[in-house]
C-alpha positions as CSV (number, residue, x, y, z in Angstrom):
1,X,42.2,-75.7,24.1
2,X,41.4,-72.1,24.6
3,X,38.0,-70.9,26.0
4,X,36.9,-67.0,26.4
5,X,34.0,-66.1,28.7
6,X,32.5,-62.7,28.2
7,X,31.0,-61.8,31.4
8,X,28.4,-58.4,30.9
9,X,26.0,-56.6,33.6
10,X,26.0,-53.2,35.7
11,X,28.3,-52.1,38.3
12,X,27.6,-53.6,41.6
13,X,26.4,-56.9,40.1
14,X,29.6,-58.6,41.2
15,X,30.9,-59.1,37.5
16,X,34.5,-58.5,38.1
17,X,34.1,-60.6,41.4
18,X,33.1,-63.2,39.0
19,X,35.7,-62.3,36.4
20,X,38.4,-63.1,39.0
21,X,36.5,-66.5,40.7
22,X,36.3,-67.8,37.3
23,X,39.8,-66.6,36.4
24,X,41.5,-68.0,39.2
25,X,39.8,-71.3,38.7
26,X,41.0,-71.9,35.9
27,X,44.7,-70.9,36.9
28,X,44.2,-73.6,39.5
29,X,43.5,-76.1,36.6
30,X,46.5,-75.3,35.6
31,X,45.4,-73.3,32.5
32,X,47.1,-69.9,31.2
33,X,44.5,-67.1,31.8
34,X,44.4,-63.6,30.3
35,X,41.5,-61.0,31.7
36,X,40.5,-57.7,30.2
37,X,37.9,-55.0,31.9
38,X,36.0,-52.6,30.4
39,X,33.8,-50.4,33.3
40,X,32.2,-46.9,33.1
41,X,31.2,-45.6,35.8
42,X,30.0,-48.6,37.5
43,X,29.6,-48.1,40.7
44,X,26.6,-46.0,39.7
45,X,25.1,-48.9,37.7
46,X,27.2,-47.8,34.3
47,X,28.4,-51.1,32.4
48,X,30.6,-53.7,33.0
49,X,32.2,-55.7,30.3
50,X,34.8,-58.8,31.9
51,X,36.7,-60.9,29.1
52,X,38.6,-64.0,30.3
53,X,40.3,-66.3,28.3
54,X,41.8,-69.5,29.4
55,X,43.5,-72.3,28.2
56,X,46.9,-73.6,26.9
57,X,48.2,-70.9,24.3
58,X,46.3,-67.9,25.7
59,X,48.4,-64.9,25.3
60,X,46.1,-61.8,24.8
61,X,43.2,-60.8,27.1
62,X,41.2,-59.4,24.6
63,X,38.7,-61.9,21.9
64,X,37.6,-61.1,18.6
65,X,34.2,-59.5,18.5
66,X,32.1,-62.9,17.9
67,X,34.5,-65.2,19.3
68,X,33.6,-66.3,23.0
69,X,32.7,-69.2,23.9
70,X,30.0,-68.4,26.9
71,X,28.0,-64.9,27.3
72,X,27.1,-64.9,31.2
73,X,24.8,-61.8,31.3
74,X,24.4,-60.6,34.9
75,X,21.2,-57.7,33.5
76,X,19.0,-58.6,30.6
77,X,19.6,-55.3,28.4
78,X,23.0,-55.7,28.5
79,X,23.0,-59.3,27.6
80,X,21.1,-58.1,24.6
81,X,23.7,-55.1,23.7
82,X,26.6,-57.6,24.0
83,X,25.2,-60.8,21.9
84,X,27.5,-59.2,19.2
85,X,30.0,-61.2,21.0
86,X,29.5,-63.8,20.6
87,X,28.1,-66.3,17.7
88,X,25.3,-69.0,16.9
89,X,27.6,-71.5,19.0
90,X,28.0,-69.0,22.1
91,X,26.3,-70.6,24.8
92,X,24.2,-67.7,26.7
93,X,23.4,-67.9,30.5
94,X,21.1,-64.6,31.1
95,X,19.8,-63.3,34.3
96,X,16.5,-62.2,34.1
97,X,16.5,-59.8,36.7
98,X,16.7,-56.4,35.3
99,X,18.9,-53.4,37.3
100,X,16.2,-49.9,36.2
101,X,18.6,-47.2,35.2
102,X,18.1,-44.3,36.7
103,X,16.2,-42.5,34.2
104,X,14.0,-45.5,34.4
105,X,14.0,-45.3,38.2
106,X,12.6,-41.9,38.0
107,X,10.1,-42.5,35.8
108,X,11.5,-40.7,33.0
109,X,12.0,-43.7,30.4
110,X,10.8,-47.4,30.2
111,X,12.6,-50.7,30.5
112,X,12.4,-52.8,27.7
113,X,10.1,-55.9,28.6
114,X,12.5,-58.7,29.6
115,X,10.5,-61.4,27.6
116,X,10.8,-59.0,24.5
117,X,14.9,-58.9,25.1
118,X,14.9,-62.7,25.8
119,X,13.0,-63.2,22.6
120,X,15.7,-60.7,20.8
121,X,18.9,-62.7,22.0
122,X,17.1,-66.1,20.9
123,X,16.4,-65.1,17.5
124,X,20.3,-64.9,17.0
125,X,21.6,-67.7,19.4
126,X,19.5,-70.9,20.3
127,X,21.6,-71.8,23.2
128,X,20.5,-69.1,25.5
129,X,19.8,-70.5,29.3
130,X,18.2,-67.9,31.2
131,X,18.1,-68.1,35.3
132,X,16.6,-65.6,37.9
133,X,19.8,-65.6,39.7
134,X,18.4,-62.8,41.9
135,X,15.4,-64.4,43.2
136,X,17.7,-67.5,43.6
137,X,20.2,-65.4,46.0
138,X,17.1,-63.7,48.3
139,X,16.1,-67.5,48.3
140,X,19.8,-68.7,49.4
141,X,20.0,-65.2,51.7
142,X,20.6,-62.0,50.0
143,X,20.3,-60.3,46.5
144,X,23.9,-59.4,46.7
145,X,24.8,-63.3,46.3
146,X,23.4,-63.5,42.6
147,X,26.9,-63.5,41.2
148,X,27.1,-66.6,43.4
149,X,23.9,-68.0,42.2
150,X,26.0,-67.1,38.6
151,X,29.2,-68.9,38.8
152,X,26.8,-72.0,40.1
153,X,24.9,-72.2,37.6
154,X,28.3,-72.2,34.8
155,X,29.3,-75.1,36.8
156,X,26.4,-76.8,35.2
157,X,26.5,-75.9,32.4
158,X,27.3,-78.5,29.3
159,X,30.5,-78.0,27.9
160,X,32.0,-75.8,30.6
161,X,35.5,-77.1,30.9
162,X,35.6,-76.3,34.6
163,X,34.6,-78.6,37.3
164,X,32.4,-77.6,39.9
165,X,34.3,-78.4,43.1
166,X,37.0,-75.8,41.5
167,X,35.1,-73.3,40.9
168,X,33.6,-73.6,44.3
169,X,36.8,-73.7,46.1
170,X,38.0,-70.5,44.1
171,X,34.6,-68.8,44.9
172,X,35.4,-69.5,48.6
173,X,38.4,-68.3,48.6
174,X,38.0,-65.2,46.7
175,X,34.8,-64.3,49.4
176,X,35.3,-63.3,53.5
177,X,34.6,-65.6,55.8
178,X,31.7,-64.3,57.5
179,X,29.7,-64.3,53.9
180,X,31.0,-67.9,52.9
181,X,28.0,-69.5,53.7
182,X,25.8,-67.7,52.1
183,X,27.8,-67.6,48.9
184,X,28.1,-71.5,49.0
185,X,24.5,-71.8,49.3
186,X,23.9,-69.2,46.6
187,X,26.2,-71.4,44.7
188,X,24.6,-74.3,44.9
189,X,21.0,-73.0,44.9
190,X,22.2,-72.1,41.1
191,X,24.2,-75.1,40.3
192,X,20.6,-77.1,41.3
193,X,18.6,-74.5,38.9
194,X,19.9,-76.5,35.9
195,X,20.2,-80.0,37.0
């Protein structure tokens, strides 16, 4: 079994937090994992591009373009510039909450209407799930917890070969203590989102 998770949003969204919950998960399953970043400048909302692959005869971080098995899109316009990725069988889990560039911020440019990019990743992949992971974490707390809300919402996803309670317990460990709470009710705010 090998399984490869491309995991795509802006810096500050918590994708390589994610990258490394998910990751370590599965090392706790007992799986071999192999994880590759890709991040501009990031911590100034550039993009953030996470592959992780897991499973028994993993060797290379790095997947074939249209090869993964799961697209977890953290911003809307990058789930759209990263479909590529993956195929018609790629399951898509996309956040709906869009992070304005700052061209868009100042009012210089436009972001693309959401529904309009939803619609574009559907007409090449009919497995997309989309969540509004950030409204979910204000809900559970705080906006910063929508990776949480994430990694919650892969747990129940079909097919996912990780099980919940493991993916919890790596999210908890991976967070500090005084923002464990909040994580593990940001978690299963978005585990609950697709029951």
């Amino acid at each position: 079994m090998k399984y490869t998770v491309q995991i795509v949003g802006v810096g500050g969204q918590g994708v390589l937090l994610a990258s490394m919950v998910l990751g370590n998960a599965a090392m706790n399953m007992g799986y071999r994992v192999a994880m590759s970043e890709v991040h501009g400048m990031a911590q100034r909302g550039g993009s953030v591009l996470s592959t992780l692959r897991f499973g028994d005869d993993v060797i290379s971080p790095l997947e074939a373009v249209g090869s993964a098995d799961m697209i977890m899109g953290f911003e809307p316009a990058e789930t759209c510039r990263n479909i590529h990725l993956g195929n018609s069988d790629t399951v898509v889990l996309m956040n709906l909450d869009p992070v304005l560039p700052s061209m868009v911020a100042a009012g210089f440019e436009e972001y693309p209407d959401v529904g309009g990019l939803v619609d574009s990743v559907k007409r090449v992949n009919g497995n997309v799930v989309t969540i509004d992971a950030t409204k979910i974490a204000i809900e559970a707390g705080k906006a910063v917890a929508a990776n949480a809300v994430m990694i919650g919402a892969v747990a129940a996803m079909k097919g996912f070969p990780i099980p919940k309670d493991v993916l919890l317990d790596a999210l908890v460990s991976q967070v500090p203590e005084k923002f464990r709470d909040l994580n593990i009710r940001a978690f299963e705010m978005g585990f609950s989102s697709l029951q």
